[in-house]
C-alpha positions in Angstrom: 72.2 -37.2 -60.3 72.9 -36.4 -56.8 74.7 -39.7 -54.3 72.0 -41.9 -52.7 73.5 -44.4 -51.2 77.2 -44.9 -50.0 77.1 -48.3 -51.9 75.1 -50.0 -54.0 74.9 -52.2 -57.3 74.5 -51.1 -61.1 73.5 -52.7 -63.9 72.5 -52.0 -67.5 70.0 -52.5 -70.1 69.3 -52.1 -73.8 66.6 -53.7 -76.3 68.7 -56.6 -76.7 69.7 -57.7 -73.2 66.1 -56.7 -71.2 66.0 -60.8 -71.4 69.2 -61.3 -69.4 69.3 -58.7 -66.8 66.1 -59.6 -66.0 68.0 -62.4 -64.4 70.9 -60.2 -63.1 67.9 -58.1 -61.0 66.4 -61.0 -59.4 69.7 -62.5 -58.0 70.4 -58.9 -56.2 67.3 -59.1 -54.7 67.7 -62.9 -53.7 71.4 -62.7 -52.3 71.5 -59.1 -51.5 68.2 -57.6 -50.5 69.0 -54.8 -49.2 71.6 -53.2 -51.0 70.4 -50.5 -53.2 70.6 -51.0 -56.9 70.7 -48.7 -60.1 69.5 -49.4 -63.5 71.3 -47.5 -66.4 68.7 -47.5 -69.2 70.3 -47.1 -73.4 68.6 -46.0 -75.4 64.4 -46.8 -76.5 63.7 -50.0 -74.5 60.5 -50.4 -71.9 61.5 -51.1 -68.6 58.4 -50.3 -66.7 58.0 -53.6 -66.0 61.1 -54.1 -64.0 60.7 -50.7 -62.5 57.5 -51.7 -60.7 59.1 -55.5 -59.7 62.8 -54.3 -58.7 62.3 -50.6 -57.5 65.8 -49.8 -58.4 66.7 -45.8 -59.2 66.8 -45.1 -62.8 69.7 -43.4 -64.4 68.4 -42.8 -68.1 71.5 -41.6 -70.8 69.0 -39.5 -73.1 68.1 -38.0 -69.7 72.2 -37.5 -68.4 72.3 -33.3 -68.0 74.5 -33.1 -70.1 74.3 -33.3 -74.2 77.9 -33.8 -74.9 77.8 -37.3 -72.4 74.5 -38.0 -73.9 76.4 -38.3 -76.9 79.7 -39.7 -76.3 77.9 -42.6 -73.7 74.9 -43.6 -75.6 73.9 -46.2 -77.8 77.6 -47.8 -76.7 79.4 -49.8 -74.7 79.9 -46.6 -72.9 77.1 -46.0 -71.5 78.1 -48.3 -68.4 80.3 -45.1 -67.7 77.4 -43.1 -66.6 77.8 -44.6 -63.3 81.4 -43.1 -62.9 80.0 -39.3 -63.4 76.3 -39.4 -63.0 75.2 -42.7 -60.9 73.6 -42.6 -57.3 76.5 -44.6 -55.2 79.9 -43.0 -53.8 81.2 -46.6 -54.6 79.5 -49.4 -56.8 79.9 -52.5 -57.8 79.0 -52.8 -61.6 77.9 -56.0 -63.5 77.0 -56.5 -67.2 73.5 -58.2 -68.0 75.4 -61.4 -68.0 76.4 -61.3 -64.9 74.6 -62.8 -61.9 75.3 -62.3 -58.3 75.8 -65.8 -56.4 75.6 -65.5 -52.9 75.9 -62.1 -50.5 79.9 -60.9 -51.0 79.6 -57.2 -50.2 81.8 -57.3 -47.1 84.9 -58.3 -49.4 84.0 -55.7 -51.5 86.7 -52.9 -50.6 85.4 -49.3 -50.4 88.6 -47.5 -49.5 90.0 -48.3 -52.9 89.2 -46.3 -56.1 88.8 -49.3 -58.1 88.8 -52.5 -57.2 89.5 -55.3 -60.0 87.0 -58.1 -59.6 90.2 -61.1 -60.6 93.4 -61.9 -58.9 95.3 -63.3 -61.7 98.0 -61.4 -63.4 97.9 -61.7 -67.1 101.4 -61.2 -68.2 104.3 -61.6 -65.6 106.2 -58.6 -64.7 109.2 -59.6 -66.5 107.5 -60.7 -69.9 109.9 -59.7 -72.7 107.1 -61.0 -75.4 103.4 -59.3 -76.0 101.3 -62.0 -75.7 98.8 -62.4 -79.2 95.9 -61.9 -76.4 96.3 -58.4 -75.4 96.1 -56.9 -78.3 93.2 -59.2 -79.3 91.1 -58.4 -76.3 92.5 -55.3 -74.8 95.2 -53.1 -76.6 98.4 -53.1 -78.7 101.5 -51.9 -76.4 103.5 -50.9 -79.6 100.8 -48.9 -80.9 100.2 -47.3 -77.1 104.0 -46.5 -76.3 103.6 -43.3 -79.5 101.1 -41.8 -77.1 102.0 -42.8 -73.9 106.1 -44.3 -73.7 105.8 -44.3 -69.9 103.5 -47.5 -69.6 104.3 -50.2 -68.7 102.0 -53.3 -70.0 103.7 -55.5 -68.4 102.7 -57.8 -64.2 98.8 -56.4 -64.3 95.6 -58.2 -64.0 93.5 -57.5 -67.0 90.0 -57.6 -66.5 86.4 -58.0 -68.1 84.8 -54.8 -68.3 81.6 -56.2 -67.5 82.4 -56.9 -63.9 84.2 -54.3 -61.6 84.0 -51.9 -58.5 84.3 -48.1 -58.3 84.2 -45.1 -56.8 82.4 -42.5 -58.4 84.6 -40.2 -60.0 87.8 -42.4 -59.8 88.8 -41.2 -62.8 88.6 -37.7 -64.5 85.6 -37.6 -67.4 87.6 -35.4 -69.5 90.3 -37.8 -69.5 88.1 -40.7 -70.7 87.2 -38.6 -73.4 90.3 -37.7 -74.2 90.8 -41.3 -74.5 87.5 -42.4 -76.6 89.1 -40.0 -79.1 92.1 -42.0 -79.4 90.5 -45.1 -80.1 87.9 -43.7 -82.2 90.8 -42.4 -84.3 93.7 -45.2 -84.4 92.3 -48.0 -85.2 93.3 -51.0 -84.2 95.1 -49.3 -80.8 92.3 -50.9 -78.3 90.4 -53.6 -78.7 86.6 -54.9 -77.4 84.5 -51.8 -77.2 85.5 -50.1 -74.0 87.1 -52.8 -72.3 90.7 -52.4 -74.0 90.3 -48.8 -73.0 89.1 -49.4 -69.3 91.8 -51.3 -68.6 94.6 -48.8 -70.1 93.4 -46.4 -67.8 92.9 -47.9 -64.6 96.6 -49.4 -65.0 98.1 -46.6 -66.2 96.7 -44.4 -63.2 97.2 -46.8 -61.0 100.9 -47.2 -62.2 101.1 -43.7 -62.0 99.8 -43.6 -58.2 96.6 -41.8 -59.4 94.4 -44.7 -58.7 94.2 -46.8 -55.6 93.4 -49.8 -57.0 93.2 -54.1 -55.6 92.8 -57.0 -56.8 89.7 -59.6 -55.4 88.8 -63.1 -56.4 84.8 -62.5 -57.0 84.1 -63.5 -60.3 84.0 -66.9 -62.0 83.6 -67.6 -65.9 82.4 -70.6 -66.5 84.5 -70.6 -69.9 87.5 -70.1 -67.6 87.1 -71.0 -64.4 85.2 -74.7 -65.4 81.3 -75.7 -63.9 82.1 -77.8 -60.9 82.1 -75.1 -58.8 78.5 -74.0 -59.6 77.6 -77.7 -60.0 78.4 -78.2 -56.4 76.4 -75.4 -54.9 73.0 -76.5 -57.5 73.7 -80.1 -55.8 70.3 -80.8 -54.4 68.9 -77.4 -54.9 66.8 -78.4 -58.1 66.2 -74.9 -60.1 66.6 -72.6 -57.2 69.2 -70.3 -55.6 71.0 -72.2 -53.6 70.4 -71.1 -50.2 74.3 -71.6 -49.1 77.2 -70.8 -51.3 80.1 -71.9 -50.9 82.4 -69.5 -51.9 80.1 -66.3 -52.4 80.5 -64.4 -56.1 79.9 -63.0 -59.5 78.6 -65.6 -61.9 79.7 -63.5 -65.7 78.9 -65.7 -68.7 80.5 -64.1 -70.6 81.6 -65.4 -74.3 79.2 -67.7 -75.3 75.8 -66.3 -73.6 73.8 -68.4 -71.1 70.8 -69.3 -73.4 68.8 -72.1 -71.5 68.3 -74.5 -74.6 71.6 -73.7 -76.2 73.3 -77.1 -75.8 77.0 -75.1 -76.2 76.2 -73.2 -73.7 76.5 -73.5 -70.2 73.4 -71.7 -68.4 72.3 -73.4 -65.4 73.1 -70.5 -63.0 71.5 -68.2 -65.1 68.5 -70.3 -66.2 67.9 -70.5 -62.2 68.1 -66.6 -61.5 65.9 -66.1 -65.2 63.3 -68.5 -63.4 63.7 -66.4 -60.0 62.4 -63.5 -61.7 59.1 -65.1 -63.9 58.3 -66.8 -60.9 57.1 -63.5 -59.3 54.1 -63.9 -61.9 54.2 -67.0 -63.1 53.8 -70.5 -62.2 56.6 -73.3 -62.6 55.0 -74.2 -66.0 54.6 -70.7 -66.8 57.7 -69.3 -66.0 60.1 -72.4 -68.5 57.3 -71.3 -71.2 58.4 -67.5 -70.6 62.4 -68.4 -71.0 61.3 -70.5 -73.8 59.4 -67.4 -75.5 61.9 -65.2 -75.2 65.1 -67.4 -76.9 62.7 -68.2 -79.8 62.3 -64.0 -79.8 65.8 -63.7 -79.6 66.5 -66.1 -82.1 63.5 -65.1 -84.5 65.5 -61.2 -84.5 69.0 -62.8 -85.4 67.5 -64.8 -88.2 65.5 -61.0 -89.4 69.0 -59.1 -89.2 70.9 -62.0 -91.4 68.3 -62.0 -93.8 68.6 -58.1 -94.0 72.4 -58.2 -94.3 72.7 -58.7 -98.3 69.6 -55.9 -98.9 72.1 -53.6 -97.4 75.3 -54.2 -98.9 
């Protein structure tokens, strides 16, 4: 796909998430309106619907040009990277189906840079003489990395979700990334979490390397991490609605345990609000809790299918 835009937003969906980025789409058109957006479509899921609602440009991975990315990108957590070689943006800010954008922050957003890490804290301090049990939990095991690459240093970086980030398009070399995928397809236990272990090696190992321009920005807020008063504060006297003024403009990324409205574990209210932004195109207030409510018990309904099929397959 040729560049559209100079900037927009990307996104993703597969069968099992059309019910969150739903929500994801209808806070990009709330907060940032006129900012271009991109939906990356995995594999067999109907989208029409939001195609006709959202008008963003469709990047499809069983349509990508090429076979070999078609194969190495789809049905995986890859398939995110089809933005990096194929999307419509010079520079894009990506965000999982989980995410939600809280208020308009594109002007911190830093398009000079190649990459541009969506968290300002740094994991493990420059000095750290001890591998913390984390990284190799989440991202990658430093021991197991130093046989292929001895030059690395772990150590004074700010790991980051892989569900939240900015790029430029082609920041990093395809090829390379493959080269990569290989590796972790073939030691196991060398990076962890689907691609994120993987993301992260590269983008701090270029960057070490002076390959990558990379920065650091505080945009995105965990609820798991970061605590709810923030987004309690902005809801204050906002009912179920955006909030017309935020405070502190961001990425909302529940990520972890997933923003299901009726899930008492779970903290949703940002989401349920930007879920109920989007059935209220067609629905009424009534209508549009009775269409969140329908889709939990259809996500629930298919969890409870897949465990009974578990011991017919073993």
């Amino acid at each position: 796909m040729n560049v559209q835009a100079p900037f927009g937003f990307v996104t993703g969906c597969h069968a099992g998430d059309k019910f969150m980025v739903q929500a994801t789409l209808a806070s990009l058109r709330y907060y940032c309106p006129h900012v271009p957006v991109c939906l990356t479509v995995d594999g067999e899921v109907d989208v029409s619907d939001l195609e006709q609602e959202y008008q963003p440009i469709m990047l499809r991975i069983e349509e990508l040009p090429s076979l070999e990315m078609r194969k190495t990108l789809g049905r995986s957590f890859h398939a995110k990277q089809a933005a990096m070689w194929e999307g419509p943006f010079e520079f894009y800010v990506w965000l999982d189906a989980d995410a939600i954008v809280w208020g308009d922050f594109t002007e911190q957003i830093r398009t000079n840079l190649d990459f541009q890490i969506l968290w300002n804290e740094i994991s493990v301090p420059a000095k750290a003489q001890k591998t913390p049990s984390w990284l190799p939990h989440f991202y990658f095991d430093p021991e197991k990395l130093r046989e292929f690459d001895p030059e690395f240093d772990w150590r004074g970086h700010a790991y980051f979700s892989a569900g939240v980030y900015a790029a430029r398009r082609n920041a990093f070399d395809y090829d390379d990334y493959c080269r990569i995928k290989k590796l972790a397809d073939t030691e196991p236990g060398l990076f962890a979490w689907g691609d994120m272990g993987m993301l992260n090696y590269i983008v701090h190992s270029l960057g070490q390397r002076g390959k990558l321009k990379t920065g650091l920005a505080d945009l995105q807020h965990i609820p798991d991490h970061h605590g709810r008063a923030e987004f309690e504060q902005d809801c204050a006297g906002a009912g179920w609605h955006f909030p017309k003024k935020v405070r502190r403009p961001r990425i909302g990324h529940f990520c972890g345990h997933k923003p299901f409205t009726f899930d008492r574990q779970a903290y949703s209210r940002p989401f349920t609000i930007a879920r109920l932004e989007h059935h209220r195109r067609k629905h009424s207030e009534i209508g549009s809790w009775l269409a969140i409510l329908n889709e939990e018990c259809c996500v629930y309904a298919e969890k409870i299918k897949r465990r009974i099929r578990q011991p017919a397959t073993r």
